[in-house]
SENUVO-156164 format. One record per residue: residue in one letter; x, y, z of N, C-alpha, C, CB in turn. Coordinates in steps of 0.1 Angstrom, whole numbers. Glycine has a CB too. Layout:
<mivos>
(A,(X,Y,Z),(X,Y,Z),(X,Y,Z),(X,Y,Z))
...
</mivos>
This chain:
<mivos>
(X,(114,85,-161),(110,73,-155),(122,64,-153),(98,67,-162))
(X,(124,61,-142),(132,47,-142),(132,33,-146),(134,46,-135))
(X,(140,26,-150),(143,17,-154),(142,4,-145),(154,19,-158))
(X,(134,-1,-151),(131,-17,-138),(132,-26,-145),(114,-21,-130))
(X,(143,-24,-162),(142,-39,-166),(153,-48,-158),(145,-41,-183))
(X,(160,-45,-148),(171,-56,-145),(159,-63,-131),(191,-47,-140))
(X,(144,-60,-131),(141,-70,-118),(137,-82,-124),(128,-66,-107))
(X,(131,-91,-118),(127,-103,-128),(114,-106,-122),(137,-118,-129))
(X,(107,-108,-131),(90,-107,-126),(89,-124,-129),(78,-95,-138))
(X,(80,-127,-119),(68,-140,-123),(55,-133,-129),(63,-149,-109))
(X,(50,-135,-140),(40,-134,-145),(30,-146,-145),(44,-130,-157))
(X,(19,-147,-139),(10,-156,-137),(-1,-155,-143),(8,-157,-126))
(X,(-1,-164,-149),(-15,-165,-161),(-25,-173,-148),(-11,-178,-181))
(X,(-40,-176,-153),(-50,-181,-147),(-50,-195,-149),(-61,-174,-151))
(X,(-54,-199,-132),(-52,-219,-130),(-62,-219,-137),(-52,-230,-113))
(X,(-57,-236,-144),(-69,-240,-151),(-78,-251,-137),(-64,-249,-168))
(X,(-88,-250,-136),(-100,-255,-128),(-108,-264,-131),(-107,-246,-124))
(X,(-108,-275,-127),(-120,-288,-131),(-130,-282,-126),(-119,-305,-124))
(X,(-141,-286,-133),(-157,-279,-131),(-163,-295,-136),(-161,-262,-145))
(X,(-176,-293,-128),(-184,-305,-135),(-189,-309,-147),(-193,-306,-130))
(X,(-191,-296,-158),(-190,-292,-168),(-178,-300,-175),(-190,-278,-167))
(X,(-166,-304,-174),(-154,-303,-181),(-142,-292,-176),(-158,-299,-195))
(X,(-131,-296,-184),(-123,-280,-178),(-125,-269,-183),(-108,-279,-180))
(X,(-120,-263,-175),(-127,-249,-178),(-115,-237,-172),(-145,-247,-170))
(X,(-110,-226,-178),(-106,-216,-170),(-115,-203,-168),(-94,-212,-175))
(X,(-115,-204,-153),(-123,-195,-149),(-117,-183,-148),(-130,-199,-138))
(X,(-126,-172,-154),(-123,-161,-150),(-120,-152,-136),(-130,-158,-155))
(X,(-110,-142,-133),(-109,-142,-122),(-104,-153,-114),(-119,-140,-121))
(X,(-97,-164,-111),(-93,-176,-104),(-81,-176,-109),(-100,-189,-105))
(X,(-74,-174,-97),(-58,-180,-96),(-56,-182,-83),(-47,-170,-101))
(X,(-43,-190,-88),(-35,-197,-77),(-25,-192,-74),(-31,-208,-79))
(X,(-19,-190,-60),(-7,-184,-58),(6,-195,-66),(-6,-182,-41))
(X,(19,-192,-65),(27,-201,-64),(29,-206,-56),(35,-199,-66))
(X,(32,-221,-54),(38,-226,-42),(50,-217,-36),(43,-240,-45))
(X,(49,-214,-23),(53,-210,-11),(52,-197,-11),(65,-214,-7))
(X,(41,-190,-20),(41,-175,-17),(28,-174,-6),(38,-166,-31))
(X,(26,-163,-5),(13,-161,-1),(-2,-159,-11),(16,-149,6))
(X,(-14,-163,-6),(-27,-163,-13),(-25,-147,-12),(-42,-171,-6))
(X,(-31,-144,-28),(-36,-134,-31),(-51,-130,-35),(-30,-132,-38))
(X,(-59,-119,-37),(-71,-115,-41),(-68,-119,-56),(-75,-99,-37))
(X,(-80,-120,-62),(-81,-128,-74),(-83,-116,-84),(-92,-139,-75))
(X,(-76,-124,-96),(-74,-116,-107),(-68,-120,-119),(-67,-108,-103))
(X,(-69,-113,-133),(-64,-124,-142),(-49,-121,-145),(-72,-124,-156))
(X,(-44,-110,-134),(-31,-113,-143),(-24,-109,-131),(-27,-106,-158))
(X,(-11,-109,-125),(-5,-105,-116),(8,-105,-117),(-8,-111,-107))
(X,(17,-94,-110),(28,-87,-108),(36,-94,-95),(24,-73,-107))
(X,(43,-103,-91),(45,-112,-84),(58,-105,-76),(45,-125,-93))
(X,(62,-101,-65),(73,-92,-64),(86,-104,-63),(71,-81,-49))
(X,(99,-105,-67),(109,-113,-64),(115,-110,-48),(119,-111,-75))
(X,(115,-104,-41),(118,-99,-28),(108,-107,-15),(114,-82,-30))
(X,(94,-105,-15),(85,-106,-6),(74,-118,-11),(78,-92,-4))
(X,(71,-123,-27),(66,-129,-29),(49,-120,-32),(70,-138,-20))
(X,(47,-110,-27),(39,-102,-26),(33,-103,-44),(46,-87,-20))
(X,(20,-103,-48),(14,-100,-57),(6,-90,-61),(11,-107,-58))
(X,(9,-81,-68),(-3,-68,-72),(-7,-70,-84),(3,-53,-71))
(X,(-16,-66,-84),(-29,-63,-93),(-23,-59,-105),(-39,-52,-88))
(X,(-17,-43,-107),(-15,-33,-117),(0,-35,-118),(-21,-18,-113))
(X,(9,-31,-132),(21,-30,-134),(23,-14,-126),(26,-33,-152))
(X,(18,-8,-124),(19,10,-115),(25,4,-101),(-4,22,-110))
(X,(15,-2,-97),(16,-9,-82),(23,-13,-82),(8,-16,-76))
(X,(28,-23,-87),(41,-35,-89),(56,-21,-88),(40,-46,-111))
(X,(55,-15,-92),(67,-7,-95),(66,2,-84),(68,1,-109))
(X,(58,8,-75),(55,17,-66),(60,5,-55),(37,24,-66))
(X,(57,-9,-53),(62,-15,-41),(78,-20,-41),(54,-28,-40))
(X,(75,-22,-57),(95,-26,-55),(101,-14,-51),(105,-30,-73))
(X,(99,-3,-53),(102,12,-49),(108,10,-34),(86,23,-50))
(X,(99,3,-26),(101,4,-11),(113,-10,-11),(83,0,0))
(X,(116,-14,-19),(128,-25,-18),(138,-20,-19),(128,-35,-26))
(X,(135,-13,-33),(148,-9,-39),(159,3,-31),(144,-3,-53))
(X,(144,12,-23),(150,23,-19),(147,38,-27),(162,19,-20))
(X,(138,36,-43),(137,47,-48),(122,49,-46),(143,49,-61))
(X,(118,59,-38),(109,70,-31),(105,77,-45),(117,82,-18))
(X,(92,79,-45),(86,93,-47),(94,104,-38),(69,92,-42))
(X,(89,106,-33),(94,116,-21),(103,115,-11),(85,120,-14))
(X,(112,121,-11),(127,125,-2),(129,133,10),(137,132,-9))
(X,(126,134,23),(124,142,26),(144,148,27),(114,139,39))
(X,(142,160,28),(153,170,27),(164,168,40),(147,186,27))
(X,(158,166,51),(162,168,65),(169,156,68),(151,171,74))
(X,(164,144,68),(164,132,73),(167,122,60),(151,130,82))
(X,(167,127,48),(169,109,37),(157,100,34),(178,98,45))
(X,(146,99,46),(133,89,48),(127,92,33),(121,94,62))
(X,(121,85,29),(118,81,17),(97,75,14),(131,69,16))
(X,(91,89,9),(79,79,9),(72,77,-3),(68,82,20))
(X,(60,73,-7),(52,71,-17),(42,79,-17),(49,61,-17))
(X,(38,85,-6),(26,96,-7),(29,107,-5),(16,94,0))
(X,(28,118,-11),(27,130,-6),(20,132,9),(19,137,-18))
(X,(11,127,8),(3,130,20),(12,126,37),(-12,121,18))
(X,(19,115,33),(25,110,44),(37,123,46),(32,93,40))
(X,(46,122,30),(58,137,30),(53,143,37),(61,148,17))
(X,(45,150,41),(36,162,42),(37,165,58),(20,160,37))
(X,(30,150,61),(30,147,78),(43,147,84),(25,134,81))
(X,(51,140,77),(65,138,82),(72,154,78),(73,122,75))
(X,(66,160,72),(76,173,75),(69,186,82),(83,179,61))
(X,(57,185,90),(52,192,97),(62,183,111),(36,192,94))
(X,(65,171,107),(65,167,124),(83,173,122),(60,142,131))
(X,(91,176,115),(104,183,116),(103,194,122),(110,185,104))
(X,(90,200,118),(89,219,114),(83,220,128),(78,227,98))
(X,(79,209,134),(67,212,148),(56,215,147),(69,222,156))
(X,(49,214,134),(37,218,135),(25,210,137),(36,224,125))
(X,(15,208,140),(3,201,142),(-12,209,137),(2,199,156))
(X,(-13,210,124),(-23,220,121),(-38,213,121),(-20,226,105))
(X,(-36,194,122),(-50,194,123),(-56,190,134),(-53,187,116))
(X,(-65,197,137),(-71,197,155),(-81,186,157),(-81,213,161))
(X,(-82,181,167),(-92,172,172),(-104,184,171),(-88,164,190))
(X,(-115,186,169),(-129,191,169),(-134,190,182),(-137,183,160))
(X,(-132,173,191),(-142,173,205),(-128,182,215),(-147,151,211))
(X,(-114,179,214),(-105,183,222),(-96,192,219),(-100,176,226))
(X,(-95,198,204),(-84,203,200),(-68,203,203),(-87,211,201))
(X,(-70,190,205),(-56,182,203),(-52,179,191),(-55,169,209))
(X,(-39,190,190),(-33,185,175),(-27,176,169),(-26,191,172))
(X,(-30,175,158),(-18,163,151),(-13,166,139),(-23,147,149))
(X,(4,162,133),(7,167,121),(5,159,111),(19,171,120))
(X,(-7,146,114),(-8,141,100),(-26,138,102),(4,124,95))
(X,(-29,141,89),(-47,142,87),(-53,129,91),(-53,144,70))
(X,(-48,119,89),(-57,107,91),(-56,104,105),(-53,93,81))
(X,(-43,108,113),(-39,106,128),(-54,112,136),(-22,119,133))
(X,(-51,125,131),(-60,133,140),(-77,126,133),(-58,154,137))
(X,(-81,125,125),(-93,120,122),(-96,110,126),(-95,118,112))
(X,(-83,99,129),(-87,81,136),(-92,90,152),(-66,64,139))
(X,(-86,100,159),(-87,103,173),(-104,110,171),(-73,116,179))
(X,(-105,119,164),(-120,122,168),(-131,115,168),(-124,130,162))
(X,(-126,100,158),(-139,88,161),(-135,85,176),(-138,70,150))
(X,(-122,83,186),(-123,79,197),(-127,88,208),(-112,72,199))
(X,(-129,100,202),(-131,113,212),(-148,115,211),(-121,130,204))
(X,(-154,111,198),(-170,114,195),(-176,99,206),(-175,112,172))
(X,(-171,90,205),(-177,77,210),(-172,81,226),(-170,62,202))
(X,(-164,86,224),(-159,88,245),(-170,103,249),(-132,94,250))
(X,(-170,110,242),(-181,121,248),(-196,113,247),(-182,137,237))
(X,(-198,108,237),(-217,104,237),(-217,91,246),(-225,99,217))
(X,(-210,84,248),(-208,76,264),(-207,78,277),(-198,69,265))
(X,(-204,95,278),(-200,104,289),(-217,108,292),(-188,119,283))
</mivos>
């Protein structure tokens, strides 16, 4: 595993919140930093120094700096491109090799990545039952 102690993290603990009750820290409730962007709520967050971007999990946090830094899960051989999913690798090296193994069902129009061809047969099922 590599080494990510030289990034510098913001660690963000949970705003404290006036309630009619008294103060109170609510679970779940935070505040971004000033001038980042709002994030989905949570009690603890991974704040990226690059984008300002916040994630959820320390996994995630390290999987996005990944796309900063430059170090990939996966390399493709041919080209250098660099991704995080296998599934994407996969696509992008059928589209080297020429292949398209997954077919449209209404047209059998191929495509070399699974979710490509699956977004087309929702627009191919809705264009035949309108036909």
């Amino acid at each position: 595993m590599q080494d990510y102690s030289h990034i510098s993290v913001t660690f963000q603990q949970p705003a404290q919140i006036m309630s009619p009750s008294g103060p109170e820290i609510q679970k779940a409730k935070m505040m971004p930093a000033e001038g980042q962007r709002p994030f989905n709520n949570s009690l603890q967050k991974w704040v990226c120094q690059y984008c300002g971007c916040a994630l959820h999990s320390k996994p995630g946090f390290i999987d996005h700096m990944r796309k900063h830094t430059g170090h990939y899960r996966y390399t493709c051989e041919i080209c250098g491109r660099g991704f995080m999913k296998n599934s994407h690798y996969d696509g992008h090296m059928n589209q080297h090799q020429g292949l398209q193994p997954y077919k449209c069902v209404y047209c059998n129009r191929g495509f070399n990545i699974r979710h490509n061809a699956r977004q087309h047969e929702k627009v191919c099922q809705q264009n035949s039952q309108n036909s």
